[in-house]
N, CA, C and O atoms as a DFTB+ gen file, in Angstrom:
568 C
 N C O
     1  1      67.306     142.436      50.981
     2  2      66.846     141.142      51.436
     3  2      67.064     140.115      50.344
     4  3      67.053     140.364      49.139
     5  1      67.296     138.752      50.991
     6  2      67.602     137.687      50.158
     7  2      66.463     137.317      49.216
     8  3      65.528     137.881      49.786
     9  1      65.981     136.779      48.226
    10  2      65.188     136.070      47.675
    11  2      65.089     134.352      48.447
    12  3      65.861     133.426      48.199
    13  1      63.817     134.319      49.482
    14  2      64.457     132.622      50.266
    15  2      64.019     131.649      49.138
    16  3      63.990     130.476      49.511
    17  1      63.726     131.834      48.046
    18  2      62.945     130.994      46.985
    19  2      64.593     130.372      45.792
    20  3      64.755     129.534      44.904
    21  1      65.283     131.186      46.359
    22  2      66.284     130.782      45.273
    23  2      66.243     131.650      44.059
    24  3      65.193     132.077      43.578
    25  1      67.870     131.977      43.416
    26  2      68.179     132.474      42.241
    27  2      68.488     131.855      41.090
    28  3      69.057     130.803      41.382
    29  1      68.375     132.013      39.672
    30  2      68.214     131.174      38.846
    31  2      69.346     131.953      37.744
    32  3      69.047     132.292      36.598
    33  1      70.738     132.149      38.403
    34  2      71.402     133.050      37.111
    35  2      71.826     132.553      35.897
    36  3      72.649     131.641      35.974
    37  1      71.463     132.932      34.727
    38  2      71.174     132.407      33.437
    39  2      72.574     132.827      33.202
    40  3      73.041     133.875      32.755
    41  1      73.403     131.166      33.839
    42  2      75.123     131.014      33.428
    43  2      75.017     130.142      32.014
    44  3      75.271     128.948      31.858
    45  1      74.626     130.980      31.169
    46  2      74.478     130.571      29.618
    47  2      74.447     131.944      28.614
    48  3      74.121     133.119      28.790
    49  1      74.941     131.189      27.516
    50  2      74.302     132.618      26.717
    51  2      74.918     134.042      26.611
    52  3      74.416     134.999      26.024
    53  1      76.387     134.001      27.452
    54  2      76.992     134.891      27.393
    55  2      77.446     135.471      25.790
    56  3      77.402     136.700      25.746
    57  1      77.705     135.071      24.988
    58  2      77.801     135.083      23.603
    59  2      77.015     134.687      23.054
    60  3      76.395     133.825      23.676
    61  1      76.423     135.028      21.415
    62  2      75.606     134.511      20.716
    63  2      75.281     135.116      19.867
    64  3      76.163     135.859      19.437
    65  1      73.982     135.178      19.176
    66  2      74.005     135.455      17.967
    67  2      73.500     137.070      17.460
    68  3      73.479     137.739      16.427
    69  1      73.105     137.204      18.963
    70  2      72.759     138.957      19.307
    71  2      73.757     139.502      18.137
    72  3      73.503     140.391      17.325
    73  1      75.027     138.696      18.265
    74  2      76.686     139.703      17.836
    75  2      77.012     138.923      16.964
    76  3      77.703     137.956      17.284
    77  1      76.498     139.165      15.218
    78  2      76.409     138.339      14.647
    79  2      77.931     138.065      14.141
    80  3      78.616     137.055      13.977
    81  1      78.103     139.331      13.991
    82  2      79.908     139.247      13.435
    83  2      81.398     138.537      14.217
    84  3      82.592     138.317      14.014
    85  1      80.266     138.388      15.267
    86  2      81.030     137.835      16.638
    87  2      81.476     138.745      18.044
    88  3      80.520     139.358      18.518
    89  1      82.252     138.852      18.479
    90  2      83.605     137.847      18.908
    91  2      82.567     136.600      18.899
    92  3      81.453     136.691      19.413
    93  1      83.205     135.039      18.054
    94  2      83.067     133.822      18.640
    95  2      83.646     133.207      19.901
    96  3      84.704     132.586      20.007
    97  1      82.969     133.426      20.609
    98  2      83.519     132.397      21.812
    99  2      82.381     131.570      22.288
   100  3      81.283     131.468      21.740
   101  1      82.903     130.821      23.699
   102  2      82.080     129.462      24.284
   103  2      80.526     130.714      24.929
   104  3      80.777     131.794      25.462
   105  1      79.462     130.341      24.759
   106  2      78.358     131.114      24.976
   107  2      77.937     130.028      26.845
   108  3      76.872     129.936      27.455
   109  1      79.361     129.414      27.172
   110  2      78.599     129.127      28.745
   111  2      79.872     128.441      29.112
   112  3      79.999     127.221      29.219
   113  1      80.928     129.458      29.320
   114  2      82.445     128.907      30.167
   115  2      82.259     128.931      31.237
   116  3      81.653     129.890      31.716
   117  1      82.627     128.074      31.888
   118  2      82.698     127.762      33.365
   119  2      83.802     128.690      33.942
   120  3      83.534     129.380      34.925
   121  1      85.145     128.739      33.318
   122  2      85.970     130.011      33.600
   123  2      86.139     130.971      32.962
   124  3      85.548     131.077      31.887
   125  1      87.148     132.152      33.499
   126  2      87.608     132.713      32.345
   127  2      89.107     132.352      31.824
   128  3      90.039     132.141      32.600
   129  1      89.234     132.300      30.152
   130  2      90.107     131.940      29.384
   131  2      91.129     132.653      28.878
   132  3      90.712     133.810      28.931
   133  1      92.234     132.674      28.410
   134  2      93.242     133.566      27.923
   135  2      92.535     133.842      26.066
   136  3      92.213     133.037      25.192
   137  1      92.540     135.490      26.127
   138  2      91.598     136.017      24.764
   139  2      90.316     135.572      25.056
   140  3      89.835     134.943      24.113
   141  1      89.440     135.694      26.223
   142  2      88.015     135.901      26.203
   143  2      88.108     137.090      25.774
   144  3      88.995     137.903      26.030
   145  1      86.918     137.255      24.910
   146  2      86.805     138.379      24.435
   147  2      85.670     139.855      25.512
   148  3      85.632     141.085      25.484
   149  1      85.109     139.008      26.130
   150  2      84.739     139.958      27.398
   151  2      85.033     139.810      28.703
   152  3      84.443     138.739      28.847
   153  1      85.431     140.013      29.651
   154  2      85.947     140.141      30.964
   155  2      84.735     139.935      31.685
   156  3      83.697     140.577      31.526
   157  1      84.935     138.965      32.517
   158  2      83.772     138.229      33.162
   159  2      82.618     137.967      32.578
   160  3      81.540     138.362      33.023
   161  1      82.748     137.333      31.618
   162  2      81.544     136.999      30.386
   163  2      81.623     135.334      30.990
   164  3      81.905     134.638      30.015
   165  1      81.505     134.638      31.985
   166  2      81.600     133.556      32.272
   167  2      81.206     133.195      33.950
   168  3      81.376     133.932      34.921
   169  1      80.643     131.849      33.916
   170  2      79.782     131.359      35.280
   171  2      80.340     131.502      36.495
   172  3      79.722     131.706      37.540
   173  1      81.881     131.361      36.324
   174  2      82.480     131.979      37.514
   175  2      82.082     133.315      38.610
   176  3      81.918     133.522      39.812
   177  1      82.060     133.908      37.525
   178  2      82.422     135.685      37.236
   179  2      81.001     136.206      38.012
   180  3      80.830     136.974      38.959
   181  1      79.835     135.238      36.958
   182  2      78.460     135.328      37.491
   183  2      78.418     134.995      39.063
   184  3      78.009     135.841      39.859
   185  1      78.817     133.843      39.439
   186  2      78.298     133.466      40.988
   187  2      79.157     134.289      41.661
   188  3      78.654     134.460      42.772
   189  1      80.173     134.882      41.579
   190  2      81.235     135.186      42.720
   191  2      80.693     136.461      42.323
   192  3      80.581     136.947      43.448
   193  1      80.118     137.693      41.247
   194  2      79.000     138.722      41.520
   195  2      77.865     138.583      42.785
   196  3      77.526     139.444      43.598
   197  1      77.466     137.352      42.661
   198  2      76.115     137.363      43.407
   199  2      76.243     136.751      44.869
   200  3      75.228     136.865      45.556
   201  1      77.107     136.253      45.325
   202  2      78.247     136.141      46.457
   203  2      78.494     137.606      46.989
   204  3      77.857     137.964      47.980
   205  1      79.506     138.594      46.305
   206  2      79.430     139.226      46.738
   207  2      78.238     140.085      47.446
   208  3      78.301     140.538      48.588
   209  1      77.074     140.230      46.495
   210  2      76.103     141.003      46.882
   211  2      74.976     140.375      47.972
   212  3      73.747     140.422      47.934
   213  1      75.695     139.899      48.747
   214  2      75.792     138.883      50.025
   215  2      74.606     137.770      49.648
   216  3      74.083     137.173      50.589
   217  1      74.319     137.579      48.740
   218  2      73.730     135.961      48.376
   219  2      74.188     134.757      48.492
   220  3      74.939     134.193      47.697
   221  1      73.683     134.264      49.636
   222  2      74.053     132.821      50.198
   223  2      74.604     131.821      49.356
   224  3      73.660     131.729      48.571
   225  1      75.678     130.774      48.828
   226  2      76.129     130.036      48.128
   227  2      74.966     129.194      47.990
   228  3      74.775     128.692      46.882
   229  1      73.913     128.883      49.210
   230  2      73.186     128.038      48.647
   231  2      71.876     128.809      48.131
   232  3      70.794     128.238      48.266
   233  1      71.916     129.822      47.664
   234  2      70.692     130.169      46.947
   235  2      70.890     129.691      45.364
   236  3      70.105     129.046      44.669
   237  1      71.995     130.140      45.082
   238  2      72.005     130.514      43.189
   239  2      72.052     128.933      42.496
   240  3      72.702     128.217      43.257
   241  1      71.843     128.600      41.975
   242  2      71.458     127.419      40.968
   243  2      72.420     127.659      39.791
   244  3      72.457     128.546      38.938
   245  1      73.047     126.776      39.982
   246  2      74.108     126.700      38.592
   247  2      73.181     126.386      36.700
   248  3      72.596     125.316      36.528
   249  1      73.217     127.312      35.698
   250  2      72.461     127.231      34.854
   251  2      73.321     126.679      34.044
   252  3      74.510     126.998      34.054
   253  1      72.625     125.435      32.933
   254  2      73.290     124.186      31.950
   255  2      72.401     124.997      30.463
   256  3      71.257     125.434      30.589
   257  1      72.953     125.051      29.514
   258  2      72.308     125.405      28.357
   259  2      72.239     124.241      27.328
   260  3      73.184     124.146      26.545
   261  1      71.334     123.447      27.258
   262  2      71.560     122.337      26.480
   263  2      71.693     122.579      24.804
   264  3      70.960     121.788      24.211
   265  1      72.156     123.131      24.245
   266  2      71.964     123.590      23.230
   267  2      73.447     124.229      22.538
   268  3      74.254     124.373      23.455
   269  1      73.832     124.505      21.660
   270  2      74.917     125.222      20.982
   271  2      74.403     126.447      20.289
   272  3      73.345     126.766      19.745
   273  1      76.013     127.229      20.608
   274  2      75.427     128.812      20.054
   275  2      76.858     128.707      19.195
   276  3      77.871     128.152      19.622
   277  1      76.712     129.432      17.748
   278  2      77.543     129.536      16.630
   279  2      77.354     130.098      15.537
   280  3      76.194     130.220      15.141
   281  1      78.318     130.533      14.846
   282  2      78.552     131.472      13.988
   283  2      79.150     130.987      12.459
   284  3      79.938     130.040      12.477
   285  1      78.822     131.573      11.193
   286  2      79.078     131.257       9.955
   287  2      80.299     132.163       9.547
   288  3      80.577     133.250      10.055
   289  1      80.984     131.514       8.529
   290  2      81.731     132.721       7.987
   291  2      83.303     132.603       8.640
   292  3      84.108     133.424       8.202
   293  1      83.697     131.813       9.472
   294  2      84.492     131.930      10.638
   295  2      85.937     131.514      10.284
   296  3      86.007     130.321       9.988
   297  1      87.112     132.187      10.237
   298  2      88.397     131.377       9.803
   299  2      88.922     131.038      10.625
   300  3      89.521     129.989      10.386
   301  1      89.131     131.699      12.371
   302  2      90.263     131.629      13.016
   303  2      89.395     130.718      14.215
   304  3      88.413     131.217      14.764
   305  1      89.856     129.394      14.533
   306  2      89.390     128.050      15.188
   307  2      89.509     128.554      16.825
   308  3      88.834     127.916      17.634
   309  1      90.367     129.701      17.336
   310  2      90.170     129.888      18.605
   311  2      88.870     130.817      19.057
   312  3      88.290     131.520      18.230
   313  1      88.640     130.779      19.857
   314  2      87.702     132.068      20.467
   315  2      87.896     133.641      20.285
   316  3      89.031     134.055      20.518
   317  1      87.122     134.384      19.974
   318  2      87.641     135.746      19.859
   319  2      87.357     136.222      18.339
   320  3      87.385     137.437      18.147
   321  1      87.003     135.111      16.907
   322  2      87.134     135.435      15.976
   323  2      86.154     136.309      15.827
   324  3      85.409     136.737      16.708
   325  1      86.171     136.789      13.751
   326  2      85.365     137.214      13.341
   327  2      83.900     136.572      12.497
   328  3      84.113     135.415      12.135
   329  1      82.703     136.998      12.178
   330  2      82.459     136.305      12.016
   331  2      81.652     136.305      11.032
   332  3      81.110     137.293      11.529
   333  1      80.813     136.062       9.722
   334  2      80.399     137.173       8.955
   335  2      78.139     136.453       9.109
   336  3      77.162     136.671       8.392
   337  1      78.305     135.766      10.198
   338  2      77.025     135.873      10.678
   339  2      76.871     134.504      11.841
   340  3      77.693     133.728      12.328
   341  1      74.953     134.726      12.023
   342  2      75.253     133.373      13.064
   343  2      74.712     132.107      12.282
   344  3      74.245     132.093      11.143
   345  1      74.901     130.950      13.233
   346  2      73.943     129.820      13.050
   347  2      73.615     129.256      14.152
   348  3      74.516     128.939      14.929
   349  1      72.009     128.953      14.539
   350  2      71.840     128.478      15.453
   351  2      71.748     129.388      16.647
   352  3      71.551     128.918      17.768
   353  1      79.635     125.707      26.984
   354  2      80.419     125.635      27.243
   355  2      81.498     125.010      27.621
   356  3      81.181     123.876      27.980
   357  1      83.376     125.318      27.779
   358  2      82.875     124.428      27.115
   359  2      83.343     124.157      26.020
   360  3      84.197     124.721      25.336
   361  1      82.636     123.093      25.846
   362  2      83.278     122.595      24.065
   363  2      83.343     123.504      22.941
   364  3      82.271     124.047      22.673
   365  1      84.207     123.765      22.311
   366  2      83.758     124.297      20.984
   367  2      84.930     123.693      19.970
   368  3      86.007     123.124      20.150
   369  1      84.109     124.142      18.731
   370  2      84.981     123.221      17.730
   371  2      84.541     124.419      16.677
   372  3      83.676     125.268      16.893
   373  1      85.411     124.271      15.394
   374  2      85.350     124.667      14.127
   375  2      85.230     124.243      12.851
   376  3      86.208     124.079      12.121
   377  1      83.626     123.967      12.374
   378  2      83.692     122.800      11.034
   379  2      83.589     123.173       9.998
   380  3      82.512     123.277       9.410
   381  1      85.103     123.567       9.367
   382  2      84.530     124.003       8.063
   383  2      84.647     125.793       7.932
   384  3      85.715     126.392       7.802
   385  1      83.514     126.332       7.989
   386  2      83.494     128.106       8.482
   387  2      82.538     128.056       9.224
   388  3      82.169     129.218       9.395
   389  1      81.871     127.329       9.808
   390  2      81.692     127.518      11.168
   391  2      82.114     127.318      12.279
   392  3      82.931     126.397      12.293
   393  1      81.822     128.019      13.755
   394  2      82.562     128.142      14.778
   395  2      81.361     127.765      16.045
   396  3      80.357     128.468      16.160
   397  1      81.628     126.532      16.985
   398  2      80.417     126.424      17.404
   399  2      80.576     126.232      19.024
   400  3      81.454     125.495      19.473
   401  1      79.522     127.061      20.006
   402  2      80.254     126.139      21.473
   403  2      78.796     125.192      21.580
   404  3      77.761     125.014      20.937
   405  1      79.378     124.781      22.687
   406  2      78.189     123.389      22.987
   407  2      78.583     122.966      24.657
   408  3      79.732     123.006      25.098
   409  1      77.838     122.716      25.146
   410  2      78.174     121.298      26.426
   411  2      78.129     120.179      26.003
   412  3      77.490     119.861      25.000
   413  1      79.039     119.132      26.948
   414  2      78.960     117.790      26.750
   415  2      79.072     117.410      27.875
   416  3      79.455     118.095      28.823
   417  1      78.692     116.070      27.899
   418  2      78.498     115.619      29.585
   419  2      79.922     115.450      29.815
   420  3      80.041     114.746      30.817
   421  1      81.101     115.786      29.330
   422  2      82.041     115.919      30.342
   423  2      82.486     117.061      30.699
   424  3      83.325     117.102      31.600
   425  1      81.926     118.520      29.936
   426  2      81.553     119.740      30.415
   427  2      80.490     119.669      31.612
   428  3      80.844     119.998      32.744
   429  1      79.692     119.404      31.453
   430  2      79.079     119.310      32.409
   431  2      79.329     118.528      33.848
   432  3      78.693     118.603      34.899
   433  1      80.275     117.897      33.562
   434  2      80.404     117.009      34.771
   435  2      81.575     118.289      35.699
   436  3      81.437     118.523      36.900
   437  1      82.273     118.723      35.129
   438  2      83.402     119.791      35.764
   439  2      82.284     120.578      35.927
   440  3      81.806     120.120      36.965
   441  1      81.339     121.745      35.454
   442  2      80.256     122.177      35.858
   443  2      79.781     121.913      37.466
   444  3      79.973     122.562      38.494
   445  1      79.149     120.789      37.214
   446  2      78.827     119.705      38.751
   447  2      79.990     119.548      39.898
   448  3      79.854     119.749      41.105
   449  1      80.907     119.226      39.354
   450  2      82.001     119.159      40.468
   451  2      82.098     120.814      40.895
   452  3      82.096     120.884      42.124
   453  1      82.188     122.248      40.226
   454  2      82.484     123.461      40.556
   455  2      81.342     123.683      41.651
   456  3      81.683     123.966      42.799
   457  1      80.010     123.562      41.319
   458  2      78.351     123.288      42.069
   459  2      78.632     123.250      42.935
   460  3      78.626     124.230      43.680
   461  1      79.090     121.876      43.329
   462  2      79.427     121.187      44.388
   463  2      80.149     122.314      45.601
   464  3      79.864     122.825      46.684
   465  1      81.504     122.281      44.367
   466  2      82.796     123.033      45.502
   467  2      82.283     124.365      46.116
   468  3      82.502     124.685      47.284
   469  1      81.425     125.279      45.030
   470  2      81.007     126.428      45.550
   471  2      79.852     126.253      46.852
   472  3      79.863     127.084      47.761
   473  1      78.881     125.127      46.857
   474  2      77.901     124.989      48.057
   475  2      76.687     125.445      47.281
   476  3      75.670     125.574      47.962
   477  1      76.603     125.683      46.146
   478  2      75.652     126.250      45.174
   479  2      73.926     125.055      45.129
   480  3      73.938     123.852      44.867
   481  1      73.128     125.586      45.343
   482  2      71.764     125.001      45.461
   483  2      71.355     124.332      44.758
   484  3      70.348     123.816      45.244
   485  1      71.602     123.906      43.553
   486  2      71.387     123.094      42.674
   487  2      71.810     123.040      41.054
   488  3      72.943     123.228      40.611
   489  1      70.731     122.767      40.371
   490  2      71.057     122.807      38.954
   491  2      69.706     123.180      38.485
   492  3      68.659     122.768      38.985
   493  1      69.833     124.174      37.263
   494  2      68.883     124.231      36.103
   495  2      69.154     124.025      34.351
   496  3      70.302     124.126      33.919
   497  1      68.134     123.767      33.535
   498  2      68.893     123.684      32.613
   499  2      67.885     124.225      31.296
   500  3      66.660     124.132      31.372
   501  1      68.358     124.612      30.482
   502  2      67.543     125.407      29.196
   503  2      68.031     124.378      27.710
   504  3      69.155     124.721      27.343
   505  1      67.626     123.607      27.112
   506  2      65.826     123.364      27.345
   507  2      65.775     122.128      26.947
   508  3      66.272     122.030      25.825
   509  1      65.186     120.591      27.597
   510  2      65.139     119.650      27.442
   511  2      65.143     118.612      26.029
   512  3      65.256     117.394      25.888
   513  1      64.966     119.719      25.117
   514  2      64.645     119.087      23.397
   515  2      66.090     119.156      23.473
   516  3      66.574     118.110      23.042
   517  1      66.735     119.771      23.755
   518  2      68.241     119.994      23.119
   519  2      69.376     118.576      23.839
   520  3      70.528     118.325      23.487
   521  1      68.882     118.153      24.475
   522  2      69.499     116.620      24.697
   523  2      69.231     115.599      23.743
   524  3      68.294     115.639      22.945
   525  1      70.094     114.656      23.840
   526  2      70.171     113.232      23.323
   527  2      69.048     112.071      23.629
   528  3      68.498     111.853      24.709
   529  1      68.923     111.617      22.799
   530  2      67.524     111.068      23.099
   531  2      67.424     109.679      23.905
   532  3      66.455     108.985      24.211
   533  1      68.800     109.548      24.126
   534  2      68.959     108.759      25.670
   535  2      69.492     109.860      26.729
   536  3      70.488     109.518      27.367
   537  1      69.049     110.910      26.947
   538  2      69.448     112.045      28.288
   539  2      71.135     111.808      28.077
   540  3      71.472     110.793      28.687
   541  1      71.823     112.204      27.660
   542  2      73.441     112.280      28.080
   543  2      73.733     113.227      29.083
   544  3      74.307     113.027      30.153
   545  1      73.139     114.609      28.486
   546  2      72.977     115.514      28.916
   547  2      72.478     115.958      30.120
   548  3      73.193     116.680      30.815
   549  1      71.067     115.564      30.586
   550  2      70.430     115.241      31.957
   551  2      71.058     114.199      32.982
   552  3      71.164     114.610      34.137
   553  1      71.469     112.965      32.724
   554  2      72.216     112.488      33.295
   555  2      73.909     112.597      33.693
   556  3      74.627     112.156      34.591
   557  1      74.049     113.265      32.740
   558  2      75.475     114.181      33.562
   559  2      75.339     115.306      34.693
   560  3      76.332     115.727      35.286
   561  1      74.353     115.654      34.889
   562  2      73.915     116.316      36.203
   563  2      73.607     115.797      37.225
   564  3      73.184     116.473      38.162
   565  1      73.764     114.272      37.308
   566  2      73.530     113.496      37.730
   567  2      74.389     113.434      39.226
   568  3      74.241     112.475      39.983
């Protein structure tokens, strides 16, 4: 039986600091990428699981992680590196020896448009401190 209350799949967080050495990658891809380092480690992967297991498109709630997940120590600027600890989808960048992913409201806005296309029930998001202190972030869900 369905849950009629709605599902809340935590499309975040796939990577992080659990794995300190890494693989670095985006900890909340909307797809999957060439050298992800895990095979369906991404939001896609998540809803079209819970689809299959005949859950209505409009139950599951697309999940936003406001926050960045990243790693110290880091030489190689693509996804997949090594890493020699943590700190602390989508965006990611490399400053220095660190390796970091993040959302930005124009991640998020492709996010929203995918929502949309799938028929998906809404939006959630983890955790309101981690926005801009004019909402960039909240208002790209917009």
């Amino acid at each position: 039986m369905v849950n009629p209350a709605g599902t809340n799949p935590m499309t975040y967080d796939f990577f992080g600091a659990w794995d300190a050495t890494g693989p670095t990658a985006p900890h909340s891809a909307l797809n999957s990428y060439s050298g992800i380092p895990k095979a369906d480690f991404h939001t896609s992967a998540t809803i079209a699981k819970l689809k299959g297991l005949g859950i209505p498109s409009a139950k599951p709630l697309l999940g936003i992680g406001f926050y960045g997940r990243g790693w110290t120590g880091v030489t190689q600027s693509a996804p997949g590196g090594t890493a020699t600890g943590t700190v602390g989808g989508t965006a990611y960048a490399k400053c220095g020896s660190e390796w970091w992913s993040y959302d930005t409201p124009a991640t998020i806005a492709t996010k929203m448009a995918y929502k949309n296309q799938q028929g998906l029930g809404g939006t959630f998001f983890w955790e309101l401190s981690g926005d801009t202190a004019n909402g960039e972030l909240i208002k790209a869900i917009d």
